[in-house]
C-alpha positions, 0 to 999 in steps of 0.5 A: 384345966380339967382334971378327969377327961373322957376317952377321946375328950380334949381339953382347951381355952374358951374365953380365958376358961377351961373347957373341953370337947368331944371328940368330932365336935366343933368349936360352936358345938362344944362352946353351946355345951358350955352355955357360951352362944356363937351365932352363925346363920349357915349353921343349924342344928342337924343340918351342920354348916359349911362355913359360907356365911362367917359369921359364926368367926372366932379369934385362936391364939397364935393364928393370924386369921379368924376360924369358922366355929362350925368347922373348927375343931378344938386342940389340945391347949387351944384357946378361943376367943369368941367376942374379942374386939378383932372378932366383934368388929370382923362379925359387923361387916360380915352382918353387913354384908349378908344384910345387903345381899338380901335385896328386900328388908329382913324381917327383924322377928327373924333368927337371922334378923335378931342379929342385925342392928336396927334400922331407920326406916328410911335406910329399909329398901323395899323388894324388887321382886315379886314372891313365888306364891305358886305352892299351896302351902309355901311362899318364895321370897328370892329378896329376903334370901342370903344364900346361907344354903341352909334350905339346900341342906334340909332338902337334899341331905335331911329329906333327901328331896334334892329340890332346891339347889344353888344356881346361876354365878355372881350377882344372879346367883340365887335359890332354884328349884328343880331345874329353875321352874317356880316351887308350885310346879316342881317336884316339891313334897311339901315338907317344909324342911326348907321353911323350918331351916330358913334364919330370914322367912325367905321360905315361909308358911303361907299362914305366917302371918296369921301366926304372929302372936300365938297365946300358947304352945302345946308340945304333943305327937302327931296325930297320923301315923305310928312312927311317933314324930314330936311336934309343937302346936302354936295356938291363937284364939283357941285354933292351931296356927302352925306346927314345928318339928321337934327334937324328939328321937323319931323325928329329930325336928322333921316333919312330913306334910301332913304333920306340917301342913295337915292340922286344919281337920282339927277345926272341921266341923265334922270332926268326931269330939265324942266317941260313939258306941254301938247299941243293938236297938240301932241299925249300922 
């Protein structure tokens, strides 16, 4: 173990190595600090975890069930192991059963369809529901949806909108906004909180897939007001295709709707590329 540990600190097994962890940090926190990756799909950065989509398991010694990483904290002398053979098969059925509670195909370009095996694309159903496209700028696709509650969190606890919730029990349980009208007609801000936190593109920009294949990435600053939020421009042909949140200390990945959404200006062919100077044989 280590030798020299901070106030707080606590020293545990991780894969069979020593590791440690501060206090209030979760196993999946601590193990990313230690470069070993855990994937969850209700987890994210900034927004926590609650644990309901398990796929973020991990065997501990002496334990006779598997743990939630992201709501775990490690002990002192606890040893984890997060790619054992009871852990990697636990991990395929919980994929499997996230899988099927999408009703249409996910995307494999996603964050949470990098997770999935590949498919035959005989096995691939098709959606039954036709998408919400009522808001300007974000498309609904219910069928795509897993219900990680990711987009619940980024709205109610992030921008603290408390547009989107959980409605409806069993099989009829699905993403709501407002009081179950469509997300054009609600009291949406257009923020894009929900879009940027969504693993499956079942909240997506309109223009995502004018997205695909950005050439390059340009991190900078929002250009509208002074709070300073740090963002990342995708960039195709020599035009802005999108915007995302950074991690930057005003902003922590939020964005407000102009500096998600407000980025076509750029392209306007009034927009001033040269400055103007004031000459006095010139009237105002």
């Amino acid at each position: 173990m280590r030798g020299q540990l901070e106030a707080g600190e606590v020293s545990f097994w991780l894969n069979g190595q020593p590791a440690s962890a501060r206090a209030g940090q979760t196993v999946l926190q601590a193990a990313k600090a230690q470069g070993v990756s855990i994937h969850c799909a209700c987890y994210r950065d900034g927004l926590g975890g609650d644990a309901s989509c398990r796929v973020c398991l991990v065997e501990i010694a002496g334990e006779p069930r598997l743990a939630p990483a992201c709501h775990r904290t490690p002990t002192e002398g606890m040893a984890v192991h997060t790619d054992s053979e009871k852990v990697q098969r636990v991990r395929r059925t919980v994929l499997q059963f996230l899988d099927a509670e999408a009703v249409g195909p996910i995307d494999p370009l996603t964050e949470f369809g990098r997770l999935l095996p590949k498919k035959d694309p005989a096995e691939i159903s098709e959606g039954t529901s036709v998408p919400d496209d009522s808001h300007p700028a974000i498309i609904v696709d219910r069928d795509a949806c897993i219900l990680c509650g990711r987009c619940v969190r980024a709205c109610r606890d992030v921008q603290c909108n408390d547009v989107i919730g959980i409605g409806y029990r069993g099989t009829e349980t699905r993403i709501i906004f407002d009081t179950d009208t469509t997300l054009g007609d609600s009291s949406c801000v257009g923020c894009g909180e929900c879009v940027q936190a969504c693993p499956t593109h079942a909240l997506r920009d309109r223009s995502a897939e004018e997205n695909r294949g950005a050439e390059r990435a340009v991190e900078t600053v929002c250009p509208y007001c002074g709070v300073g939020c740090q963002l990342r421009y995708e960039v195709r042909d020599g035009r802005i295709v999108a915007a995302t949140g950074l991690n930057g200390p005003s902003n922590q990945r939020r964005l407000c709707v102009k500096g998600r959404y407000g980025f076509d200006y750029v392209h306007h062919p009034h927009r001033r590329t040269q400055p103007l100077i004031r000459r006095e044989d010139v009237p105002k």
